[in-house]
PyMOL Python script that loads the backbone (N, CA, C, O; Angstrom):
from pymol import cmd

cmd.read_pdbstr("""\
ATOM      1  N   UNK A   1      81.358  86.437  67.344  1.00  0.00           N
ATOM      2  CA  UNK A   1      81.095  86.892  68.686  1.00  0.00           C
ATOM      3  C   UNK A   1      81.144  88.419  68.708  1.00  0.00           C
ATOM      4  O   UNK A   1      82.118  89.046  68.291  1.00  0.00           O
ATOM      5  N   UNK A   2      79.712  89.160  69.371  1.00  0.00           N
ATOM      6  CA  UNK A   2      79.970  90.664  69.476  1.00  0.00           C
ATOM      7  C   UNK A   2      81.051  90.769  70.464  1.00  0.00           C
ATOM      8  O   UNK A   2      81.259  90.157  71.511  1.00  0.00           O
ATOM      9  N   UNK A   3      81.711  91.746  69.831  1.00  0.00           N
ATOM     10  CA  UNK A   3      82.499  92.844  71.018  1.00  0.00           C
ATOM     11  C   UNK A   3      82.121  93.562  71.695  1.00  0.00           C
ATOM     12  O   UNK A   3      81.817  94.650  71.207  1.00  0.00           O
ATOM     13  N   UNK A   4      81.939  93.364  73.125  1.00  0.00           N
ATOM     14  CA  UNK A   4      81.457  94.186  74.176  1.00  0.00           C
ATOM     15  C   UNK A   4      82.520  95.771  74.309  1.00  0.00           C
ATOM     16  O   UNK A   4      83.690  95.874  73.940  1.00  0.00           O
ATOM     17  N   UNK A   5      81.928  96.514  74.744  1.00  0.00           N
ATOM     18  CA  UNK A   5      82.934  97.721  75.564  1.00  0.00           C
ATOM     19  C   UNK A   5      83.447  97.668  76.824  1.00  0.00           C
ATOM     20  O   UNK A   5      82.784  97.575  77.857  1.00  0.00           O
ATOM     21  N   UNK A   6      84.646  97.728  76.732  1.00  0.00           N
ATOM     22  CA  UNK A   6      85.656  97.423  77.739  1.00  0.00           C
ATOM     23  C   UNK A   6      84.642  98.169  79.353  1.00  0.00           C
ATOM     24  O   UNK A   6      84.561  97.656  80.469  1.00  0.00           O
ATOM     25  N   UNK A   7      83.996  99.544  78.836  1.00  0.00           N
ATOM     26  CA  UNK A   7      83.103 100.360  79.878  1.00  0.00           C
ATOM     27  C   UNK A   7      82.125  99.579  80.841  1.00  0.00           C
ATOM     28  O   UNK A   7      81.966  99.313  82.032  1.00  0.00           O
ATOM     29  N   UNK A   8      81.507  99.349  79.456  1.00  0.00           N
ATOM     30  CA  UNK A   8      80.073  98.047  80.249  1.00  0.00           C
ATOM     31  C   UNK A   8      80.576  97.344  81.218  1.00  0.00           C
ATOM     32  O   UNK A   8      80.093  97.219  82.344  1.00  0.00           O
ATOM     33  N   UNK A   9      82.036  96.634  80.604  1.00  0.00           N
ATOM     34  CA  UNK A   9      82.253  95.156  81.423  1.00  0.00           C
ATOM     35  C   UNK A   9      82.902  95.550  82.796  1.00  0.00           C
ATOM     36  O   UNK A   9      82.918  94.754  83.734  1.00  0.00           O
ATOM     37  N   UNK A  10      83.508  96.978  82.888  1.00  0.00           N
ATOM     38  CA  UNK A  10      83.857  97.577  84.062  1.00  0.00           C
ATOM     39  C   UNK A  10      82.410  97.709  84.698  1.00  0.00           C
ATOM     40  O   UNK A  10      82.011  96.906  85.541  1.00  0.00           O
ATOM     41  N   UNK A  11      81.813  98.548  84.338  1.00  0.00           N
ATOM     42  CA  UNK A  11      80.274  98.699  85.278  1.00  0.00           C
ATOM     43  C   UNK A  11      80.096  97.783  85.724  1.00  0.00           C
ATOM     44  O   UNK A  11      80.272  97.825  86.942  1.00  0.00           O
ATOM     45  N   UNK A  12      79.650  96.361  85.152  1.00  0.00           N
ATOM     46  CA  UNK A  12      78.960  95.150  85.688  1.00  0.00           C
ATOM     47  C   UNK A  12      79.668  94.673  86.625  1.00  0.00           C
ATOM     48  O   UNK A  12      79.225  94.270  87.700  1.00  0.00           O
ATOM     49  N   UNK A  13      81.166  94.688  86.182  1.00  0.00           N
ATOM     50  CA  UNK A  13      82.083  94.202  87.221  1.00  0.00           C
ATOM     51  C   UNK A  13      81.786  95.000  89.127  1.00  0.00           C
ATOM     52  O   UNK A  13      81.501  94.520  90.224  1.00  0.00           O
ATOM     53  N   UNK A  14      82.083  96.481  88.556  1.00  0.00           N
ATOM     54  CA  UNK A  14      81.841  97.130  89.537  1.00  0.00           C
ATOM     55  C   UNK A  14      80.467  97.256  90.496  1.00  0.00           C
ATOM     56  O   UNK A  14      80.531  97.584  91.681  1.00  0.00           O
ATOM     57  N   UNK A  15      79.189  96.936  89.785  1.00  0.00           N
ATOM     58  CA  UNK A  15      78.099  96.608  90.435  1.00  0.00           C
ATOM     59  C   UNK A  15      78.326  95.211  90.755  1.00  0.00           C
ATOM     60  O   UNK A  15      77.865  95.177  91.896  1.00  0.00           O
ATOM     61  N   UNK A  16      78.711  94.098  90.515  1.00  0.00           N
ATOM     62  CA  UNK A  16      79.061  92.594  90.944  1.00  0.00           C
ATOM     63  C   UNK A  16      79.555  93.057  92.145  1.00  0.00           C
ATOM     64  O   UNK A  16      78.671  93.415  92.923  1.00  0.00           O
ATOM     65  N   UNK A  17      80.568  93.153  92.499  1.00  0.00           N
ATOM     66  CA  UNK A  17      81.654  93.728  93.385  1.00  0.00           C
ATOM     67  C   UNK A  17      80.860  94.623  94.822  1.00  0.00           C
ATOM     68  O   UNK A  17      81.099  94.524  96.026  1.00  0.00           O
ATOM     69  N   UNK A  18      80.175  95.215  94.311  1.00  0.00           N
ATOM     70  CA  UNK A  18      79.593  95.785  95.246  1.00  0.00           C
ATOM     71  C   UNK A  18      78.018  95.162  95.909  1.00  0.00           C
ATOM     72  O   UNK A  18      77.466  95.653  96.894  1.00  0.00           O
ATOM     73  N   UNK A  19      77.591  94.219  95.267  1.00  0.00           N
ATOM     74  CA  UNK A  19      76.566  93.506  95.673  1.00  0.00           C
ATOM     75  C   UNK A  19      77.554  92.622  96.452  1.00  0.00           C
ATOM     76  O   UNK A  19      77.144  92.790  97.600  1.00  0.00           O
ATOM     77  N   UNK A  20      78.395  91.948  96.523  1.00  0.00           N
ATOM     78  CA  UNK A  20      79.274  91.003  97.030  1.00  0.00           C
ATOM     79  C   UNK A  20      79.547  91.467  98.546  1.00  0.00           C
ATOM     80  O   UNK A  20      79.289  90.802  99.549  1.00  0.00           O
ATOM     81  N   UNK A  21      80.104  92.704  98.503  1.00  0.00           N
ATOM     82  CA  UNK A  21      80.522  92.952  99.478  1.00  0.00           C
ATOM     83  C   UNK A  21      79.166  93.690 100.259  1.00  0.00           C
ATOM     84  O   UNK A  21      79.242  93.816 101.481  1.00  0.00           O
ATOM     85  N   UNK A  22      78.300  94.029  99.761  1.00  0.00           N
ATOM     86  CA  UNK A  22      77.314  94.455 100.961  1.00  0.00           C
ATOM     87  C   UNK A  22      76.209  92.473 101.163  1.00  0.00           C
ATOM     88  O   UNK A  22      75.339  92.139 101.967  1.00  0.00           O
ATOM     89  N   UNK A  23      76.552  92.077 100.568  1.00  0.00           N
ATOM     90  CA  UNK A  23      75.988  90.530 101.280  1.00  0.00           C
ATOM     91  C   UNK A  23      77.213  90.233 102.238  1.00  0.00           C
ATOM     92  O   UNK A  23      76.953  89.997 103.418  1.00  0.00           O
ATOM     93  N   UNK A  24      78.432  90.227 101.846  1.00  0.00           N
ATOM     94  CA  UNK A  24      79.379  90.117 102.693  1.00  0.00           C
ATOM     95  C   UNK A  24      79.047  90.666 104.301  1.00  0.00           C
ATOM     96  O   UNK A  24      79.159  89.960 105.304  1.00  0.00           O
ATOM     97  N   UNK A  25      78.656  91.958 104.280  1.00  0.00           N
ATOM     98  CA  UNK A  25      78.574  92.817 105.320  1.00  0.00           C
ATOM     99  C   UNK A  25      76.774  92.169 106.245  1.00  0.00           C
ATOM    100  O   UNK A  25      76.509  92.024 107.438  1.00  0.00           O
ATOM    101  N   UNK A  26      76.073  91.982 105.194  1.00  0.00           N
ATOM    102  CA  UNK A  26      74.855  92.000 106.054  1.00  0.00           C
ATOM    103  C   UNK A  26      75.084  90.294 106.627  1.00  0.00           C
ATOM    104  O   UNK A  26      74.243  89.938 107.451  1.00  0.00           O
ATOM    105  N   UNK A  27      76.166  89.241 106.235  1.00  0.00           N
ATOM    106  CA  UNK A  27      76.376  87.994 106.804  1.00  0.00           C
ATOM    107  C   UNK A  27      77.168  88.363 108.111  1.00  0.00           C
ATOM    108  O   UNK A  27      76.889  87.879 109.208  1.00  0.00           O
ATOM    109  N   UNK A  28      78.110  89.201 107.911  1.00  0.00           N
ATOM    110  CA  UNK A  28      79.237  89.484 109.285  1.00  0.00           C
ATOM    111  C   UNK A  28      78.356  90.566 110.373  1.00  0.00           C
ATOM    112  O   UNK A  28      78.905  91.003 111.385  1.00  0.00           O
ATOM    113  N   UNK A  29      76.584  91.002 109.917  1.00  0.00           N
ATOM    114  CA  UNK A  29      76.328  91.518 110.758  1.00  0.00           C
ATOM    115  C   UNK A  29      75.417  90.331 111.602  1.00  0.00           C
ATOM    116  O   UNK A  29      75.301  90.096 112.805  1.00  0.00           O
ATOM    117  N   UNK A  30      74.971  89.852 110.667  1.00  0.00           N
ATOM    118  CA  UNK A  30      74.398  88.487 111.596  1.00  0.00           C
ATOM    119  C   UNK A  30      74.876  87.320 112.344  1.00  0.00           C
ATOM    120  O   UNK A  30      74.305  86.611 113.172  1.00  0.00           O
ATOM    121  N   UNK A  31      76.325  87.282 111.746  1.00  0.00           N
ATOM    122  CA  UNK A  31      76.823  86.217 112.907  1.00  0.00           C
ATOM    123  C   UNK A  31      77.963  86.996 113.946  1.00  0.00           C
ATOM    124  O   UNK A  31      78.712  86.417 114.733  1.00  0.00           O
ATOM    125  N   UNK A  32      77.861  88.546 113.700  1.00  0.00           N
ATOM    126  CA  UNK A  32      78.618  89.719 114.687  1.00  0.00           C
ATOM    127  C   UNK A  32      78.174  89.157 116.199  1.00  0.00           C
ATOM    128  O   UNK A  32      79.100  89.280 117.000  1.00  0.00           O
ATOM    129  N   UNK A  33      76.991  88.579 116.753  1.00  0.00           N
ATOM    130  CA  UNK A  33      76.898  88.241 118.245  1.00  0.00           C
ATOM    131  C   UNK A  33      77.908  87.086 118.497  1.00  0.00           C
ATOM    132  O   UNK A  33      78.553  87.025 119.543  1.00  0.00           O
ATOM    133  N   UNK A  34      78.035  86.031 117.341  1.00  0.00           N
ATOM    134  CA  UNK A  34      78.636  84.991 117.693  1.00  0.00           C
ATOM    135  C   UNK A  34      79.870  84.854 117.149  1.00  0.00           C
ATOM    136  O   UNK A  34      80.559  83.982 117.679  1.00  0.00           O
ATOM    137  N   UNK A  35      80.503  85.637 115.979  1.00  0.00           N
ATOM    138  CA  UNK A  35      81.655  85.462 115.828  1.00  0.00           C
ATOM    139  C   UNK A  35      82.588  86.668 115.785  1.00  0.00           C
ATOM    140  O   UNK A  35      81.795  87.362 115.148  1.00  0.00           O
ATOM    141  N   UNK A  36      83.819  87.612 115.982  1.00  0.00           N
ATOM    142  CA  UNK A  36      83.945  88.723 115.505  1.00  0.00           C
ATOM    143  C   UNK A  36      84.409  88.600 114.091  1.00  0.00           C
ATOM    144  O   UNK A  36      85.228  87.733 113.789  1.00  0.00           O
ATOM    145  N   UNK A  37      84.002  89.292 113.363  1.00  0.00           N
ATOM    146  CA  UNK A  37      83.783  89.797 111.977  1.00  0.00           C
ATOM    147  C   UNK A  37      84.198  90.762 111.529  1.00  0.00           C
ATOM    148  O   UNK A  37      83.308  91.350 110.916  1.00  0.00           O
ATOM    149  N   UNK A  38      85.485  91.464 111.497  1.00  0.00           N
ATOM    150  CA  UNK A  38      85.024  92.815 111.037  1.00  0.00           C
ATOM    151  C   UNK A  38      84.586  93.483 109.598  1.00  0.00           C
ATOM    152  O   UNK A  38      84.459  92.896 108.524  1.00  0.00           O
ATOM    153  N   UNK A  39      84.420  94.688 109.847  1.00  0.00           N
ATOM    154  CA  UNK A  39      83.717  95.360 108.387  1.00  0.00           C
ATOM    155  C   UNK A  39      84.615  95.229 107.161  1.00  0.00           C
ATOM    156  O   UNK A  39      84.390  94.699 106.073  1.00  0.00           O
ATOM    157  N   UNK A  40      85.670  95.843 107.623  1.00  0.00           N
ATOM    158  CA  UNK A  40      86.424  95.856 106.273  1.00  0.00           C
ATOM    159  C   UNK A  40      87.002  95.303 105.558  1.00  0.00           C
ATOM    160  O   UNK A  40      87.145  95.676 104.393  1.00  0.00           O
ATOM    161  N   UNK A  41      87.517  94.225 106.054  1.00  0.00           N
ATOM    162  CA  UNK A  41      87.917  93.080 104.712  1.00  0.00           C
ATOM    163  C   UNK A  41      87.076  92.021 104.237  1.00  0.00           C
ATOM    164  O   UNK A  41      87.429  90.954 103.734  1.00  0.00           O
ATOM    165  N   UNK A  42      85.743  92.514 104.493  1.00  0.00           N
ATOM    166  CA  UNK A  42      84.705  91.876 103.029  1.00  0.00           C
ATOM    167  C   UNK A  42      85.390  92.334 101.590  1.00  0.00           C
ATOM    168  O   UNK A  42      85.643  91.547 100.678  1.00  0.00           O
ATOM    169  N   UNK A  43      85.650  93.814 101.565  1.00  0.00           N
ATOM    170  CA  UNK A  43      86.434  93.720 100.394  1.00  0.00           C
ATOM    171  C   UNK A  43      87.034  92.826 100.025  1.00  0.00           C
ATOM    172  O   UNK A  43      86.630  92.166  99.068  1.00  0.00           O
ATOM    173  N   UNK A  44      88.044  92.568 100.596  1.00  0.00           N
ATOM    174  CA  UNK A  44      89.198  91.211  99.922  1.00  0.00           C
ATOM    175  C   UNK A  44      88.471  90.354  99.610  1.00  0.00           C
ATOM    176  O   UNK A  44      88.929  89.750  98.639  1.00  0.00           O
ATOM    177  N   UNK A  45      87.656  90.022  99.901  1.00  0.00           N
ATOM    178  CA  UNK A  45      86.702  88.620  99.233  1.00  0.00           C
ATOM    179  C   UNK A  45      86.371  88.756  98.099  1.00  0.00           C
ATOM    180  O   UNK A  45      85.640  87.853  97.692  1.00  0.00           O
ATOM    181  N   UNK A  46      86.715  89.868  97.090  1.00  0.00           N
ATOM    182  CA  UNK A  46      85.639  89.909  95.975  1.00  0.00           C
ATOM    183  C   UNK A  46      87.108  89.828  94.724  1.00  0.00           C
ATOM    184  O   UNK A  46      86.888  89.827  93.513  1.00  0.00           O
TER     185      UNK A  46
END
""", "prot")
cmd.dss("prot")
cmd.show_as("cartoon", "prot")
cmd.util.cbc("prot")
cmd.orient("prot")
């Protein structure tokens, strides 16, 4: 098995992470009429 760099697997992580939480955000803006949602703890979800 290759050995990856600890770097890469941070990046990917960190782009994962951040696709997560802006789907997070564009779901809590669409159900924002019907439910309250707020912005900032989409973070914690990831």
């Amino acid at each position: 098995m290759k050995k990856t760099n600890i770097f890469r697997r941070l990046l990917a992580f960190a782009i994962d992470a951040h696709i997560i939480v802006f789907l997070f955000q564009i779901i809590a803006l669409l159900l924002s009429p019907f439910y309250f949602l707020p912005l900032f703890p989409g973070i914690w979800f990831v």
